[in-house]
Backbone as a chain_set.jsonl record, in Angstrom:
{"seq": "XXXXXXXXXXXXXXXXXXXXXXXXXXXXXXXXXXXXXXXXXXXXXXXXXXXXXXXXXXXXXXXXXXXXXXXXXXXXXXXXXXXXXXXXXXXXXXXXXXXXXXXXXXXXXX", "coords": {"N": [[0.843, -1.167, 0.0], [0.196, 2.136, -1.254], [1.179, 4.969, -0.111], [0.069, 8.761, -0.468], [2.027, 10.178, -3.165], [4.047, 8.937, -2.861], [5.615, 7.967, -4.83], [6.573, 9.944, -6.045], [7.956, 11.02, -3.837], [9.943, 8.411, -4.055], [11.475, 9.306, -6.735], [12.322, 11.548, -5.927], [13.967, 10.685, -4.066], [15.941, 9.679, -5.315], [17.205, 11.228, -7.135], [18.155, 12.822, -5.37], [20.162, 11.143, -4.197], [21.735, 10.755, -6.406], [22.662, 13.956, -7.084], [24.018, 13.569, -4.555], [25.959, 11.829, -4.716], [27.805, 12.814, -6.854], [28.235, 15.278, -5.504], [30.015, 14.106, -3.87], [32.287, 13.197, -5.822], [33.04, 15.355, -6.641], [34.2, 16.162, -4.941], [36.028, 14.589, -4.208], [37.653, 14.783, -7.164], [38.669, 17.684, -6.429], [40.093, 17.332, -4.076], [41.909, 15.244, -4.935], [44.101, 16.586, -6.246], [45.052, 18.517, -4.011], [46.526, 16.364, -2.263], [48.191, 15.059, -3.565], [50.056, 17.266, -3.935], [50.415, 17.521, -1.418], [52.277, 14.647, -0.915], [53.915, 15.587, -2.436], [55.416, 16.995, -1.937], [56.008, 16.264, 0.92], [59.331, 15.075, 0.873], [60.815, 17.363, 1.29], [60.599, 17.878, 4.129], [62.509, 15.667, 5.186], [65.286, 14.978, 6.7], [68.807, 15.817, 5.5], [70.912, 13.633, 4.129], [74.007, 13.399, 4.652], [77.854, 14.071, 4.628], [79.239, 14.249, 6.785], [80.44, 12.732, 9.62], [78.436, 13.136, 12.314], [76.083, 13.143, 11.429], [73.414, 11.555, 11.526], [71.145, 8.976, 10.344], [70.047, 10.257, 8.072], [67.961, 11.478, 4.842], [68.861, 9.89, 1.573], [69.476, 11.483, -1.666], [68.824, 9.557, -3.873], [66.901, 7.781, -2.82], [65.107, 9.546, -2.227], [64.546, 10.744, -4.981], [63.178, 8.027, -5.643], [61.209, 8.114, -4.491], [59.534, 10.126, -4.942], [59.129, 9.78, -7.65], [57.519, 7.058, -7.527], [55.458, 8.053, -6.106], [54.444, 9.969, -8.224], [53.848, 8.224, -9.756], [51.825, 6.801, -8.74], [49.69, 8.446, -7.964], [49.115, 8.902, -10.792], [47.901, 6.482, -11.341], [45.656, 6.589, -9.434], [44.448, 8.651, -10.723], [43.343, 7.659, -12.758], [42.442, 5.299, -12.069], [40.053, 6.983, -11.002], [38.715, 8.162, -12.986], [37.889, 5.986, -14.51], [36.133, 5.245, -12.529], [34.154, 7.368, -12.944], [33.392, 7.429, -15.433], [32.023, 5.252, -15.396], [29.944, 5.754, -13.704], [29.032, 7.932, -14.394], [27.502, 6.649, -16.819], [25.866, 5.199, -15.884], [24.181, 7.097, -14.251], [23.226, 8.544, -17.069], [21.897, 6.698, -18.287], [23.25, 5.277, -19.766], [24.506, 4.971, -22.659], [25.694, 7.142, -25.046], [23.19, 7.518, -27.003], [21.327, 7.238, -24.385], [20.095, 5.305, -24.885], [20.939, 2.951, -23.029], [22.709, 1.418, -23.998], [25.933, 0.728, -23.986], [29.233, 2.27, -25.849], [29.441, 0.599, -28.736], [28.034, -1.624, -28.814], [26.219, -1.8, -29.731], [26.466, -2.687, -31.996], [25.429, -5.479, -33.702]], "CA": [[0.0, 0.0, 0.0], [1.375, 3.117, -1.191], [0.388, 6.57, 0.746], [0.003, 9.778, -1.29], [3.013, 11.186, -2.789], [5.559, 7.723, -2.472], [6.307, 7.298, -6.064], [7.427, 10.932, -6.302], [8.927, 10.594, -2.394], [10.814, 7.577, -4.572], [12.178, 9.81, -7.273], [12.725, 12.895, -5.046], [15.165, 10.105, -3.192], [17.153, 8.859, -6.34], [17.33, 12.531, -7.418], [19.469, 13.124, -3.859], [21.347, 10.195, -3.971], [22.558, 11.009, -7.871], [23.236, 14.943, -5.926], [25.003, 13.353, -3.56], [26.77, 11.445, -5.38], [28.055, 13.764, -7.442], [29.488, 16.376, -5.13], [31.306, 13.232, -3.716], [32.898, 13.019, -7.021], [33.263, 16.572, -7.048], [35.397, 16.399, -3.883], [37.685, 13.836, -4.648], [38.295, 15.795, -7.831], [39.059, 18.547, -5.448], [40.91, 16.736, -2.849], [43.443, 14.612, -5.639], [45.564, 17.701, -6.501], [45.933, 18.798, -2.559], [46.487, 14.982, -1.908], [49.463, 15.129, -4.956], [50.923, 18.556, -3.976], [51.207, 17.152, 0.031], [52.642, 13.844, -0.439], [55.033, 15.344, -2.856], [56.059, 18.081, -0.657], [57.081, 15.094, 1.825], [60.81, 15.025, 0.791], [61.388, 18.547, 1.771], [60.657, 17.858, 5.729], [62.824, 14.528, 5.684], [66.61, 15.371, 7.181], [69.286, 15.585, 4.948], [72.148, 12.799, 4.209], [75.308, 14.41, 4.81], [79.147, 13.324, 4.922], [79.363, 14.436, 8.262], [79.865, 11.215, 10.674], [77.656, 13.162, 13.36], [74.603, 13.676, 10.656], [73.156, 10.171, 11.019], [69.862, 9.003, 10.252], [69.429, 11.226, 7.024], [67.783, 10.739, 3.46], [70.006, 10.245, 0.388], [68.896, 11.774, -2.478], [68.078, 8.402, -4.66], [65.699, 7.684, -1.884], [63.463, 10.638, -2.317], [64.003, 10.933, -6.346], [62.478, 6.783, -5.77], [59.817, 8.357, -3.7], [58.577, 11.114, -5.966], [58.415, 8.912, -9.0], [56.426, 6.429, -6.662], [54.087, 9.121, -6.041], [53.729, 10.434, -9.367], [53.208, 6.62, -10.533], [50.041, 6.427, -7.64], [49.09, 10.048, -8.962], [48.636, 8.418, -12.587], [47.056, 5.373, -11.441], [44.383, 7.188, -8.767], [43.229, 9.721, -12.158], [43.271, 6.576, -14.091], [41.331, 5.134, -11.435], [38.922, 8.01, -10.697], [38.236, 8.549, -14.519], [36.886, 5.343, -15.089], [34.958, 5.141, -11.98], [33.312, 8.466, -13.339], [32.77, 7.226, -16.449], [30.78, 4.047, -14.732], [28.823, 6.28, -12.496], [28.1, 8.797, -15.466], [26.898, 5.969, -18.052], [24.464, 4.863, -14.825], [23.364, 8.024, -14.806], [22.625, 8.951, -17.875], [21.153, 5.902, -19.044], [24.439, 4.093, -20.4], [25.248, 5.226, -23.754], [25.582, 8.473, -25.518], [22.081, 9.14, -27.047], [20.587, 7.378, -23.466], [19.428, 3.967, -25.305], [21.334, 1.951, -22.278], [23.642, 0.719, -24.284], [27.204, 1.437, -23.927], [29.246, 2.644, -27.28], [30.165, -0.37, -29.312], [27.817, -2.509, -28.023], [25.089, -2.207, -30.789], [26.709, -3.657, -33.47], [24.61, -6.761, -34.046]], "C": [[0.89, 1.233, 0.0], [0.953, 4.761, -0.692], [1.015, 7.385, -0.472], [1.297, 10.199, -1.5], [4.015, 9.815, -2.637], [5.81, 7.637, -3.458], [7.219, 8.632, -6.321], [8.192, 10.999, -4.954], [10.083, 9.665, -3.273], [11.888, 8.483, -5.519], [13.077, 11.099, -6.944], [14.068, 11.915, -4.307], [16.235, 9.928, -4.086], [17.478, 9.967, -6.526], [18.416, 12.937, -6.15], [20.305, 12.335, -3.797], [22.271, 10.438, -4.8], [23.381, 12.64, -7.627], [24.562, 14.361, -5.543], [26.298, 12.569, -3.905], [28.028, 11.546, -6.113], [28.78, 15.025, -6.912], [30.394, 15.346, -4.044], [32.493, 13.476, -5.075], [33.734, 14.498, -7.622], [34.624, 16.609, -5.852], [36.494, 15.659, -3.81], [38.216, 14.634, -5.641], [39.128, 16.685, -7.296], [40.632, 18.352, -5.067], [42.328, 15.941, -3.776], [44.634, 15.682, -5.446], [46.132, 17.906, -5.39], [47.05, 18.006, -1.976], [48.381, 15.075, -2.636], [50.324, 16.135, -4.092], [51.637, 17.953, -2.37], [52.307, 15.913, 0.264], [53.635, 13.877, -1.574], [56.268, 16.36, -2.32], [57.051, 17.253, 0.462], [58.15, 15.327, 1.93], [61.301, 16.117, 1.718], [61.468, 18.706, 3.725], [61.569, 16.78, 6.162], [64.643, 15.095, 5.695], [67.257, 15.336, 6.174], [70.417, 14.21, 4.806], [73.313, 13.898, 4.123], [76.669, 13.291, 4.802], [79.66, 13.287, 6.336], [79.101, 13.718, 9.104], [78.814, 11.721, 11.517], [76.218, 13.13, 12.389], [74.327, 12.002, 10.519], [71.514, 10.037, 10.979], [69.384, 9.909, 8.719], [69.041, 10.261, 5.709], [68.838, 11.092, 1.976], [69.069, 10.645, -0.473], [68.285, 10.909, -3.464], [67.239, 7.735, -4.341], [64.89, 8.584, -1.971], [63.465, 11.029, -3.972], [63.13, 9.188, -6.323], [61.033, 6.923, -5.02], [59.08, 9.32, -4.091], [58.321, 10.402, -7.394], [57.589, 7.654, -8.407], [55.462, 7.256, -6.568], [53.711, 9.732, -6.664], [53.362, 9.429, -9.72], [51.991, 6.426, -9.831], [49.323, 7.373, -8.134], [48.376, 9.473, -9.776], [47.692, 7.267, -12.437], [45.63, 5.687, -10.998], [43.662, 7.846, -9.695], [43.21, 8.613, -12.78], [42.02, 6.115, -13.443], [39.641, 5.335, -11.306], [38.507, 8.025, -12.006], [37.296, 6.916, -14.982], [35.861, 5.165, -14.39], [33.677, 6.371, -12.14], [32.531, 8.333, -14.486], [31.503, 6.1, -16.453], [29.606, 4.638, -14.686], [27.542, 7.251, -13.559], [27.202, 7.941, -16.68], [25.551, 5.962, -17.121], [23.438, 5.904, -14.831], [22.483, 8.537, -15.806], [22.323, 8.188, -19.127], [22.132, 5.002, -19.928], [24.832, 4.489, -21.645], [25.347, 6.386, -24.004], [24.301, 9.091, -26.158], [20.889, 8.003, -26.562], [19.729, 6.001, -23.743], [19.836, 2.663, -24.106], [22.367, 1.486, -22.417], [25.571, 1.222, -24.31], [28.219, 1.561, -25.548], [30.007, 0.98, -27.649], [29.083, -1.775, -29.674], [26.045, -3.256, -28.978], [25.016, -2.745, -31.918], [26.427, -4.916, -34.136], [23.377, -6.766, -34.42]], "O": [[1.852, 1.485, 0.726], [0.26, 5.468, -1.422], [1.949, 7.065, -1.207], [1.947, 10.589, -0.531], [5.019, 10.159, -2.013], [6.756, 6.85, -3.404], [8.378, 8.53, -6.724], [9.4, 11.041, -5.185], [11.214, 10.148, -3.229], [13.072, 8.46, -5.182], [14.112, 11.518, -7.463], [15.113, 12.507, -4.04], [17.396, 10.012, -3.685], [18.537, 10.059, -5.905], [19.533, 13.381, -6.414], [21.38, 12.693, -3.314], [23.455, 10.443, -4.461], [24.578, 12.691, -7.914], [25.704, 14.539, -5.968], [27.416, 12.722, -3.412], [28.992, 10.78, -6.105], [29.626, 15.68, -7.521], [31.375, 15.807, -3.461], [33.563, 14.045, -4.858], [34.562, 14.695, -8.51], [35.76, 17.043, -6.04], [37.629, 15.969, -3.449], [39.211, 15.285, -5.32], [40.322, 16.607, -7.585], [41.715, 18.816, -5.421], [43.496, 16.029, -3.398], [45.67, 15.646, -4.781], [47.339, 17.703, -5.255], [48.073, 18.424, -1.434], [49.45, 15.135, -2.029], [51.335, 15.676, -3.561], [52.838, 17.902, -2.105], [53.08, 15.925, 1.222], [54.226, 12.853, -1.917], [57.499, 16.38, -2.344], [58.229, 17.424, 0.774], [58.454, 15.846, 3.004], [62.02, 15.917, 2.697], [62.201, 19.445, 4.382], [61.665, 16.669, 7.384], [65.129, 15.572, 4.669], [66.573, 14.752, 5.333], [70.675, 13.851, 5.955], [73.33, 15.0, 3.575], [76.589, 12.069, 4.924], [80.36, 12.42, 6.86], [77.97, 13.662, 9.587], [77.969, 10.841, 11.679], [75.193, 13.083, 13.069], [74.854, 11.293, 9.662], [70.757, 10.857, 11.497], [68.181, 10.075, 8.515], [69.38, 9.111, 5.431], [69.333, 12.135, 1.55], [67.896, 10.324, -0.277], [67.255, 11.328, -3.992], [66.641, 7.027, -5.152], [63.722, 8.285, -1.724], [62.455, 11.612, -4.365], [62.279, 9.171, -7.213], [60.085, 6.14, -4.977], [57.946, 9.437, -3.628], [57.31, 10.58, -8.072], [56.794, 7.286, -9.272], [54.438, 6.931, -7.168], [52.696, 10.349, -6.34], [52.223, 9.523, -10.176], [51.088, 5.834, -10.422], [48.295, 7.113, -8.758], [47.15, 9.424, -9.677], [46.798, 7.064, -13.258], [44.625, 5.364, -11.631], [42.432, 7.786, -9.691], [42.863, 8.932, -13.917], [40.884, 6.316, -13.87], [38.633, 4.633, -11.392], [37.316, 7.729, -11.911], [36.264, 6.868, -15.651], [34.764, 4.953, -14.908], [32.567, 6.311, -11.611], [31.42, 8.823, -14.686], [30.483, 6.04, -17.14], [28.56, 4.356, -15.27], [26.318, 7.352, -13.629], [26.348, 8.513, -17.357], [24.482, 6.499, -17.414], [22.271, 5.814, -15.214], [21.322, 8.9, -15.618], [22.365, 8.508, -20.315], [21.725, 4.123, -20.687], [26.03, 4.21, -21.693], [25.038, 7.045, -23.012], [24.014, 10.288, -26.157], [19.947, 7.653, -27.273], [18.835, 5.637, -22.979], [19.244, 1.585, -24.159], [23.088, 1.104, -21.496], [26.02, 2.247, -24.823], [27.797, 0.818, -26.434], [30.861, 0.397, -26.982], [29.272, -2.656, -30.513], [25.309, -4.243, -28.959], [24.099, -3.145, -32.635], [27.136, -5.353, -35.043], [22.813, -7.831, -34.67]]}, "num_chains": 1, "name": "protein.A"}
């Protein structure tokens, strides 16, 4: 039994979820670059290596050029990542193909 008003209550909900959804998607967008810029910043707070017997504990420099191309390689993979899970979310959305038939591109060729 459905009380007055539940089928549009139903679409008024999917309508917020697809919202909400969406400025998720908006905030990772956001949040990558900060994410990038902080964890490549890193190096610059980590001690130096030195020749100086008392300087112990420091980072050599082939250790933090192996740790910024590590973290540009996660960089590339996370937008690789994020891009297709956008492209998922956006087919779902907007009905799966480009003109909204469901189908995704390629996929009609039979």
């Amino acid at each position: 039994m459905i009380r007055d008003g539940g089928a549009e209550k139903q679409t008024g909900t999917r309508a917020e979820r697809q919202t909400y959804r969406r400025r998720r998607l908006m905030d990772i967008a956001r949040l990558l670059p900060v994410l990038g810029a902080l964890l490549l910043a890193l190096p610059l707070l980590w001690p130096e290596a030195s020749t100086h017997p008392a300087a112990r504990d420091g980072v050599s420099m082939s250790t933090a050029f192996i740790y910024v191309f590590a973290v540009w390689i996660g960089l590339i993979g996370a937008c690789f990542a994020f891009s297709l899970a956008v492209q998922r979310w956006a087919d779902h959305w907007t009905g799966g193909g480009p003109d909204g038939t469901g189908a995704p591109d390629g996929a009609e060729d039979s």
